[in-house]
BAKOL-687985 format. One record per residue (C-alpha): x, y, z; residue number from 1; chain. Coordinates in Angstrom, 1 decimal, padded with zeros to 4 digits. Layout:
<rs>
X, Y, Z, NUM, A
...
</rs>
This chain:
<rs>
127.3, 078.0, 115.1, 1, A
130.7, 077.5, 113.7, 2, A
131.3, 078.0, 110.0, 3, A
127.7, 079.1, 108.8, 4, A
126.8, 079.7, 105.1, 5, A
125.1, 082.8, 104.3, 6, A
123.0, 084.5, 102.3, 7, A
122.8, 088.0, 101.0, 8, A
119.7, 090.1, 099.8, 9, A
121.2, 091.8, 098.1, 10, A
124.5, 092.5, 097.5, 11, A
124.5, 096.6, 097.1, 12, A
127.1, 099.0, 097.5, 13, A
126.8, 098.5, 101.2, 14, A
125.9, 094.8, 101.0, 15, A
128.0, 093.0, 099.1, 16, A
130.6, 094.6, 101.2, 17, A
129.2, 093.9, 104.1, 18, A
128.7, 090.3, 102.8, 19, A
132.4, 090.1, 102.2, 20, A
133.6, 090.4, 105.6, 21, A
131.3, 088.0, 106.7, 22, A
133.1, 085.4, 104.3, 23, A
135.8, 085.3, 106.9, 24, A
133.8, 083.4, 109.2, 25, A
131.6, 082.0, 107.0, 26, A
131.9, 078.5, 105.1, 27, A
130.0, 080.8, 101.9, 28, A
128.1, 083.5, 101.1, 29, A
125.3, 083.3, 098.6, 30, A
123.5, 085.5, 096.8, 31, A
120.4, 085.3, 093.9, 32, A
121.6, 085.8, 090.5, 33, A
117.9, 085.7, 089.5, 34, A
116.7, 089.1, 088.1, 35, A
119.6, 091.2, 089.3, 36, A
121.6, 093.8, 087.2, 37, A
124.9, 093.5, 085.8, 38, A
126.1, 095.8, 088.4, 39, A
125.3, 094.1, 091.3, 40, A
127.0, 090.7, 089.2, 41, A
130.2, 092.7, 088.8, 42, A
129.7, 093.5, 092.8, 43, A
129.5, 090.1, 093.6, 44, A
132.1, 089.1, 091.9, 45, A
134.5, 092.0, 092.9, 46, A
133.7, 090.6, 096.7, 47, A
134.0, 087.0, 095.5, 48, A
130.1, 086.2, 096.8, 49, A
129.0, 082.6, 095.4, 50, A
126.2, 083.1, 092.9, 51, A
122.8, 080.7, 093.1, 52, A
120.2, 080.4, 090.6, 53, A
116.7, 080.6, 092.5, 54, A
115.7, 082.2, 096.5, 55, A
114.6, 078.6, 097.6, 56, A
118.2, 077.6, 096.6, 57, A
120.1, 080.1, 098.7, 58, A
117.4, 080.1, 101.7, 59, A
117.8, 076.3, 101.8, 60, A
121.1, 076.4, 102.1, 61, A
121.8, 079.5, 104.3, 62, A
121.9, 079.3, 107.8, 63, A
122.0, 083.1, 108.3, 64, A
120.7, 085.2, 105.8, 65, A
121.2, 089.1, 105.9, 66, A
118.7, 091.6, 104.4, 67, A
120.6, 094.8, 102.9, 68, A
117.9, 096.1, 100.3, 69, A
116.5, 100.0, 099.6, 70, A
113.7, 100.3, 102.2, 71, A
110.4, 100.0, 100.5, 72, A
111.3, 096.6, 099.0, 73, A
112.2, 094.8, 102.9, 74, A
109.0, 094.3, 103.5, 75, A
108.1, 092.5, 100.0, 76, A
111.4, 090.7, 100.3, 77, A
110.5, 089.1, 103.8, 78, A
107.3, 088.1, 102.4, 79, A
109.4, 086.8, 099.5, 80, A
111.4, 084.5, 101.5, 81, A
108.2, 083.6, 104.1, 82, A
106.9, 082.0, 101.6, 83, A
109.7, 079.6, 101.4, 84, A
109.2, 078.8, 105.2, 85, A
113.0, 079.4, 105.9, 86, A
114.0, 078.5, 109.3, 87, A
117.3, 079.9, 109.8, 88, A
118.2, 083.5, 111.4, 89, A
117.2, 086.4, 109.5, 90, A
118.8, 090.1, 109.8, 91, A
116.4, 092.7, 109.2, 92, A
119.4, 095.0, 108.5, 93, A
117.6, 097.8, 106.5, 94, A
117.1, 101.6, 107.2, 95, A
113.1, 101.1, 108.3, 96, A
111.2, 102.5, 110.9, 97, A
110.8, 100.0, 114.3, 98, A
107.2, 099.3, 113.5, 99, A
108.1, 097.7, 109.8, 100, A
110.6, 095.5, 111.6, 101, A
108.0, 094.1, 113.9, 102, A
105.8, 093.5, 111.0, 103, A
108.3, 091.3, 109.2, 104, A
109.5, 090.0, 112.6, 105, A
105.9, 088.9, 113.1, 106, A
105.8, 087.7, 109.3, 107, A
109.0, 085.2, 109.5, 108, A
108.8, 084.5, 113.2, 109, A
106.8, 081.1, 112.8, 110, A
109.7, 079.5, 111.4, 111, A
112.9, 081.9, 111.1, 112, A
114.7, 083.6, 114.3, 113, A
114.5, 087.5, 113.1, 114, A
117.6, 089.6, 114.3, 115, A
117.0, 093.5, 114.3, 116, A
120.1, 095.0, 112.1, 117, A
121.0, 098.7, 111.6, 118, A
123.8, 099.6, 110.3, 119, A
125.6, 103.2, 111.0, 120, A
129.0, 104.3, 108.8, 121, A
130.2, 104.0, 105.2, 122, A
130.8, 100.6, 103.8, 123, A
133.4, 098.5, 105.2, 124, A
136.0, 099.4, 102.5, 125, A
139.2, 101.2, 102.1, 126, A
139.9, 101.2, 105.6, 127, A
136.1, 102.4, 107.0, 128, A
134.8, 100.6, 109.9, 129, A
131.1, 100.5, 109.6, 130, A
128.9, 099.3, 113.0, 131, A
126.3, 096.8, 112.8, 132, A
123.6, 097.2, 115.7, 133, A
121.5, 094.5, 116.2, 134, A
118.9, 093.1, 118.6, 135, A
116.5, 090.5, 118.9, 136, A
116.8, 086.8, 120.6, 137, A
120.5, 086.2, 122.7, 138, A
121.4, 083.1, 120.7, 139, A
120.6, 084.5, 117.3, 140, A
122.2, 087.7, 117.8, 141, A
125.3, 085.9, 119.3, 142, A
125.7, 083.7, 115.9, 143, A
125.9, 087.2, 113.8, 144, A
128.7, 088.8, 116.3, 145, A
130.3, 086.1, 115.6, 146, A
129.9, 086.1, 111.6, 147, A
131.9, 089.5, 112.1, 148, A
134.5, 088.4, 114.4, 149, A
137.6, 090.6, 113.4, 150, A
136.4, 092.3, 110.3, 151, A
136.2, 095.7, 109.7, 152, A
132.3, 095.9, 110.3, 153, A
132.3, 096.4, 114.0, 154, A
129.0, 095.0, 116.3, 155, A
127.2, 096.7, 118.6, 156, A
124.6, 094.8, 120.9, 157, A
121.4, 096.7, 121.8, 158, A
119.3, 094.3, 124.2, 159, A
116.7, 091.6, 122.8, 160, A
114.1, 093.7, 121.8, 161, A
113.1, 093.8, 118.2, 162, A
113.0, 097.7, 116.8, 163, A
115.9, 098.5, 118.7, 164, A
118.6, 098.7, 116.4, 165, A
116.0, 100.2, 113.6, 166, A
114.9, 102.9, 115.8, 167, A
119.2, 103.9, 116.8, 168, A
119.6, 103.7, 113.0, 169, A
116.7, 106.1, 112.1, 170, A
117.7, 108.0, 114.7, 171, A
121.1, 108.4, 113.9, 172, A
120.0, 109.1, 109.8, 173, A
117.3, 112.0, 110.6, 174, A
120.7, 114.2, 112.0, 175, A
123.2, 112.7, 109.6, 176, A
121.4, 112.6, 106.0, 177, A
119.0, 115.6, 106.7, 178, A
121.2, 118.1, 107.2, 179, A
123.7, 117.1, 103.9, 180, A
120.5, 118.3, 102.7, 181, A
120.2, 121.4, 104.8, 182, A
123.7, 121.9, 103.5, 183, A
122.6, 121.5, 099.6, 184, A
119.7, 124.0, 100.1, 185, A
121.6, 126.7, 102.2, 186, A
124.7, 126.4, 099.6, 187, A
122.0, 126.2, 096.2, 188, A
120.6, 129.5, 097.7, 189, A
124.6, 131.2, 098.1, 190, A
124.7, 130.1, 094.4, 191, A
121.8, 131.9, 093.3, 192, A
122.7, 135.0, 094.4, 193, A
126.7, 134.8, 093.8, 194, A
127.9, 134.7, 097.7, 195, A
128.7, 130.7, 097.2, 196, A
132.5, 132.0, 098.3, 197, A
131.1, 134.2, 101.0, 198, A
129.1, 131.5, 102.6, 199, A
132.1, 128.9, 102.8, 200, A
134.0, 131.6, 104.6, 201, A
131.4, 132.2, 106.8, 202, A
131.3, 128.1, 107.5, 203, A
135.2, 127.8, 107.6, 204, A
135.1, 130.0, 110.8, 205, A
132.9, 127.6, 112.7, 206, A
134.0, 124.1, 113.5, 207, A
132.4, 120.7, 112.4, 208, A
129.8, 122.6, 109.9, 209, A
128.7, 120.6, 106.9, 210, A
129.0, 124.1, 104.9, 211, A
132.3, 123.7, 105.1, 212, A
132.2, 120.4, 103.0, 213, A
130.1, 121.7, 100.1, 214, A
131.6, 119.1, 098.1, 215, A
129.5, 116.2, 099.5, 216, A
126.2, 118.0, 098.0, 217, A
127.1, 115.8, 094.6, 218, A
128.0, 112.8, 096.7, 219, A
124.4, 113.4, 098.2, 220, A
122.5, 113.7, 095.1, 221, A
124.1, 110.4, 093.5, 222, A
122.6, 108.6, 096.6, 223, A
119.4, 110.5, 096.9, 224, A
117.2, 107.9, 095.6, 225, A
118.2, 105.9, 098.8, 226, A
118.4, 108.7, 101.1, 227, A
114.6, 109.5, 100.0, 228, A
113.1, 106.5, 101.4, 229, A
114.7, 106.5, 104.4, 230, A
113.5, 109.8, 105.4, 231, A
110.3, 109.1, 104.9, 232, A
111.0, 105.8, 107.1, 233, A
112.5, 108.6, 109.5, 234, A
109.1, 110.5, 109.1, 235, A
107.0, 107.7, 110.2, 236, A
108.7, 106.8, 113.4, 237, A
108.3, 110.2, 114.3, 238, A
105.1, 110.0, 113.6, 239, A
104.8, 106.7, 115.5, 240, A
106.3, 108.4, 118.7, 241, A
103.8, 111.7, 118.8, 242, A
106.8, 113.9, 117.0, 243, A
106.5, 116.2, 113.9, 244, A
107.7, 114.1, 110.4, 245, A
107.3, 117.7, 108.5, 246, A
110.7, 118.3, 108.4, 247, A
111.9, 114.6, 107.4, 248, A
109.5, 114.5, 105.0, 249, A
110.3, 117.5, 103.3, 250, A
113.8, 116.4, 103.5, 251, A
113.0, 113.4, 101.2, 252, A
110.9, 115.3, 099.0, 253, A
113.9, 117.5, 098.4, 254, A
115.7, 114.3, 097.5, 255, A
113.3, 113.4, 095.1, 256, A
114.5, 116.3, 093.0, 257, A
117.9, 114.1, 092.7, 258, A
116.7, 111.0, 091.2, 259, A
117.8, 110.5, 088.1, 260, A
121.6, 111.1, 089.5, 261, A
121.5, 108.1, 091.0, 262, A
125.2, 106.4, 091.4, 263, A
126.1, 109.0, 089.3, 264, A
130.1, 109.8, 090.0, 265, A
130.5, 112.0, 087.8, 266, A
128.5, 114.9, 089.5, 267, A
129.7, 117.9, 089.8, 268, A
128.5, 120.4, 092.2, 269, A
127.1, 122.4, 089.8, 270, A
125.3, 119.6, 088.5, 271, A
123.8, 119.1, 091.7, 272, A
123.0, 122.6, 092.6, 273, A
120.8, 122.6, 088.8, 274, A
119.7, 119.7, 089.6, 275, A
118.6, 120.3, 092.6, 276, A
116.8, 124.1, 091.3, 277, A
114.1, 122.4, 088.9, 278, A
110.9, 120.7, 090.2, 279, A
</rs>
């Protein structure tokens, strides 16, 4: 497939950046203007994305389009563009369990070519090198390597089997996100009783401990309300493979308690650690 247009749903944080390397071997990439926020306008614009009117508009004329949403709305969004029979290839790239990318697999499959996405890393932006898993059908998942051809989101190819990439992405998150909230809890409890200091020097002495970076508890409460969902995700593949979800969904629970900071970069670790001590 040389010079594809594409389409993103929708251009995020992660997204729109995303969608922005993939201009580099794209002829365009389109997004929906329809019913999204001035922040995600100014996002588009900032990556120089090419706005459309309507969904049938940009799934008409997107050869591959790229789903980058929060978790619980993938499903509602495939269902979205199923019912405008699109036949081109569709990544699945959000952080859902294996089984919800089988579902929408099965729900697009009649017409579209589904590609399994996951994507591990920050967003590709000052200098980070995100990975982009995918699996699904040889052909289709050839086309998206190639979309990222020497950008900074790197590809990783997982097999043909659809659930793949989810499940390595899952995986990866139930380590990575849970315990930045290990971290808040542990370093919320040193607060309460005045040994915040002690605690870090504690951390300090042991190599790669998140203690040591009680800075990122803020950074974690601004992007709680995405971090929720996908534990609970997290919680039902466990659940799906005979393991115990308590502590995942906990985890998200805990998150919950962070919702109203969403985006927020102003946070200051105190904020957070308030925050974080009310129900």
């Amino acid at each position: 497939m040389e010079q594809p247009t594409v389409g993103i749903l929708h251009p995020g944080s992660m997204g729109a950046a995303v969608a922005a390397c993939a201009a580099a071997n794209a002829a365009s990439v389109l997004w929906c203007t329809a019913g999204r926020s001035s922040a995600s306008t100014a996002r588009a614009e900032q990556y120089g994305l090419t706005g459309v009117a309507t969904l049938p508009e940009l799934l008409e004329r997107s050869d591959i389009v790229i789903s980058l949403c929060p978790p619980a709305a993938a499903e509602d969004l495939a269902r979205e563009v199923a019912g405008h029979t699109f036949t081109g290839v569709y990544v699945e790239a959000n952080a859902i369990n294996p089984e919800r990318t089988t579902r929408i697999a099965e729900l697009l499959g009649s017409t579209a070519t589904v590609v399994d996405g996951g994507v591990i890393g920050s967003p590709p932006v000052g200098g980070k090198s995100p990975t982009l898993y995918l699996s699904g059908p040889a052909a289709a998942v050839a086309d998206v390597e190639a979309l990222f051809a020497g950008t900074d989101v790197q590809t990783g190819i997982l097999g043909t089997e659809i659930g793949k990439a989810s499940a390595l992405k899952l995986a990866y998150a139930s380590f990575q996100k849970t315990s930045r909230v290990l971290v808040a809890l542990s370093v919320g409890l040193a607060h309460a009783h005045g040994v915040d200091q002690e605690l870090l020097q504690v951390a300090a002495r042991r190599s790669d401990s998140y203690l040591a970076e009680p800075e990122y508890i803020a950074k974690t409460a601004a992007r709680a309300w995405r971090w929720g969902p996908e534990m609970e995700e997290v919680a039902d593949a466990l659940e799906d493979a005979g393991l115990p979800p308590e502590m995942l969904r906990a985890a998200a629970s805990t998150l919950a308690r962070w919702n109203d900071a969403k985006d927020d970069a102003e946070l200051t670790l105190t904020d957070a650690l308030d925050k974080l001590a009310q129900p």
